[in-house]
N, C-alpha and C positions, 0 to 999 in steps of 0.2 A: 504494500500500500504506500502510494506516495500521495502527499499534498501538498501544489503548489499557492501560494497568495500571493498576487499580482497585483501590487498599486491599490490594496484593497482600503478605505476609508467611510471610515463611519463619522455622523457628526448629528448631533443632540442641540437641542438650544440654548443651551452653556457651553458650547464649541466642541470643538472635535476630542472624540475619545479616541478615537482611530486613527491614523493618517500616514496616505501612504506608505501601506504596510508590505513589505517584499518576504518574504523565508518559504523555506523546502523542509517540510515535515515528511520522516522516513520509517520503514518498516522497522521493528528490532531496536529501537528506541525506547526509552520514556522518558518524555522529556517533561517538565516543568515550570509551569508558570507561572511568576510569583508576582505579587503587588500589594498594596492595599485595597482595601474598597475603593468602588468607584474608579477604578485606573483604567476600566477597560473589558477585567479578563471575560468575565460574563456575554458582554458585548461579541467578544471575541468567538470563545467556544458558540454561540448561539448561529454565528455566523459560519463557522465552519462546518455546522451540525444542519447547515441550510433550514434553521427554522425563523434568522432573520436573514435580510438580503444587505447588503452593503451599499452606501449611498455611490459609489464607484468601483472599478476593481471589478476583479475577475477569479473565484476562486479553480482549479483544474485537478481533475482525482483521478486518480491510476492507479488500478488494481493488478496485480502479474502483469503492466505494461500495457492494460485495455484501460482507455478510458468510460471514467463513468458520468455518467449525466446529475446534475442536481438534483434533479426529481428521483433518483434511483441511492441516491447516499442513505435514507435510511438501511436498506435491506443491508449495509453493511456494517453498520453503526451502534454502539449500544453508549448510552448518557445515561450519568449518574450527578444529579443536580438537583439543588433546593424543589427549584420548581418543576422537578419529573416527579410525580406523585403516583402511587401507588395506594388503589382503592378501597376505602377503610371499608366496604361492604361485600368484599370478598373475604371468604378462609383462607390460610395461609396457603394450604393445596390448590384452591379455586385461584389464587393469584399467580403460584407456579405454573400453573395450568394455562391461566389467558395468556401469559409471558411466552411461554414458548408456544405457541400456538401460532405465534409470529417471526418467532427466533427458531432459530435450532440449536441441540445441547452441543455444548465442548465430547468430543469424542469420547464414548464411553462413559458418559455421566446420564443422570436421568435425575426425575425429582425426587425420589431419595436419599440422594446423592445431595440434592441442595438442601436440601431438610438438616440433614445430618450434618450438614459443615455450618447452619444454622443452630444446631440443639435447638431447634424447635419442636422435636417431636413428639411433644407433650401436650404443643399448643397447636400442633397442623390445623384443624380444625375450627381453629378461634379466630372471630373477624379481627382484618386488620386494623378497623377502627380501634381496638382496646389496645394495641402495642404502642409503645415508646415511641419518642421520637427516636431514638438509636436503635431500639428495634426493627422501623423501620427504615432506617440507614443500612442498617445492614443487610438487610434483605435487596434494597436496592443494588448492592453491592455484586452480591451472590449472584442475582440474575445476568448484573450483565456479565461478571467475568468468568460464567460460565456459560454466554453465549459466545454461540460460533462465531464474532464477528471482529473484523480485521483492523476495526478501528474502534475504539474505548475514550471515552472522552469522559471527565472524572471532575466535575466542581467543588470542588471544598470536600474530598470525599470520607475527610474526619469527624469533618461535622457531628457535636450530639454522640458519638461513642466514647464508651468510658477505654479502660486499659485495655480489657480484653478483649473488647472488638477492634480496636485499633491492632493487637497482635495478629489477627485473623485478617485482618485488612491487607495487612504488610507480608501474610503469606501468600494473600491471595491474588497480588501484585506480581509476587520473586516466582510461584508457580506456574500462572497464566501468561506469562509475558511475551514468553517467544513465538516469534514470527507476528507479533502485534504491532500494531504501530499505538501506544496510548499517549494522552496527555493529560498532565495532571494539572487543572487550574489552584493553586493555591493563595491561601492568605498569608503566606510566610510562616509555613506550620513546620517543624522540623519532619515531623511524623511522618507527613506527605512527600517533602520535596528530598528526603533521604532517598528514597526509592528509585529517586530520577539522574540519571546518568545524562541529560543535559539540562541547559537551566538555563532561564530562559527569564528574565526582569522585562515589566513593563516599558520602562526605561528605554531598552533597545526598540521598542517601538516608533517611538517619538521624536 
């Protein structure tokens, strides 16, 4: 998976978050992106996840060397973000369930498999409404990076988790990684941007 952004600029009514934006995002990376609120990063991933468009600029994705269309980035794509929500009036299996019903598993995994790296199997059955806000961080987690897909885009993906989910987090980075292309949006969290083997400051944006 490759991804190019060409000249890409965004710009808001308190002036540009974006601006002319050039970099080559690559397969077998994770790279990271750090800032404060507000710099940008959200702006960013939402733009590269094609669910915003850019006020100019060009973004270009290649998969094994085919390009892919805008309209077609999801089927390849799994986001983990504040505002990717997961249905508080599904069960925990009813949610595994509609999740992949879109997605396909990581080879050899199934929803047992996500159950069990969740310890939730006590609660399968329980709507999502009663979980935790880290409860359901991690479930968001679980799904994507046990979907088949080639690109991973990860907002603040600490958010709300205590120690032990963040341990699970951090394996579930070092396990699924290869052949991925992911990016981590960060708020300057160590937790997160240890993972990432390049690093990447709002800063070089601008």
């Amino acid at each position: 998976m490759k991804i190019f952004l060409n000249n890409i600029s965004k710009k808001y009514s308190s002036g540009f978050t974006l601006k002319d934006i050039n970099y080559e995002f690559n397969t077998g990376n994770i790279y990271g992106i750090s800032g404060t609120n507000g710099c940008g990063k959200s702006t960013l991933l939402k733009i590269i996840a094609s669910m915003e468009l850019p006020d100019s600029g060009k973004i270009n994705y290649f998969n094994c060397n085919s390009p892919i269309y805008d309209r077609q980035i999801n089927k390849y794509l799994s986001v983990v973000a504040p505002y990717s929500e997961v249905s508080d009036y599904f069960t925990l299996e009813e949610s595994i369930d509609f999740h992949f019903s879109f997605k396909s598993y990581q080879k050899n995994f199934d929803k047992n498999k996500v159950i069990d790296m969740l310890n939730m199997r006590h609660i399968s059955k329980q709507m999502i409404g009663t979980f935790s806000s880290g409860m359901k961080q991690k479930l968001k987690l679980v799904l994507a990076m046990y979907s088949d897909s080639p690109l991973v885009l990860l907002d603040e993906p600490a958010m709300n988790l205590d120690g032990d989910s963040i341990d699970m987090f951090q394996t579930l980075i070092k396990d699924f990684s290869k052949n991925r292309l992911i990016l981590i949006f960060s708020n300057n969290r160590s937790e997160e941007l240890s993972l990432c083997n390049k690093l990447i400051t709002t800063e070089f944006f601008r």
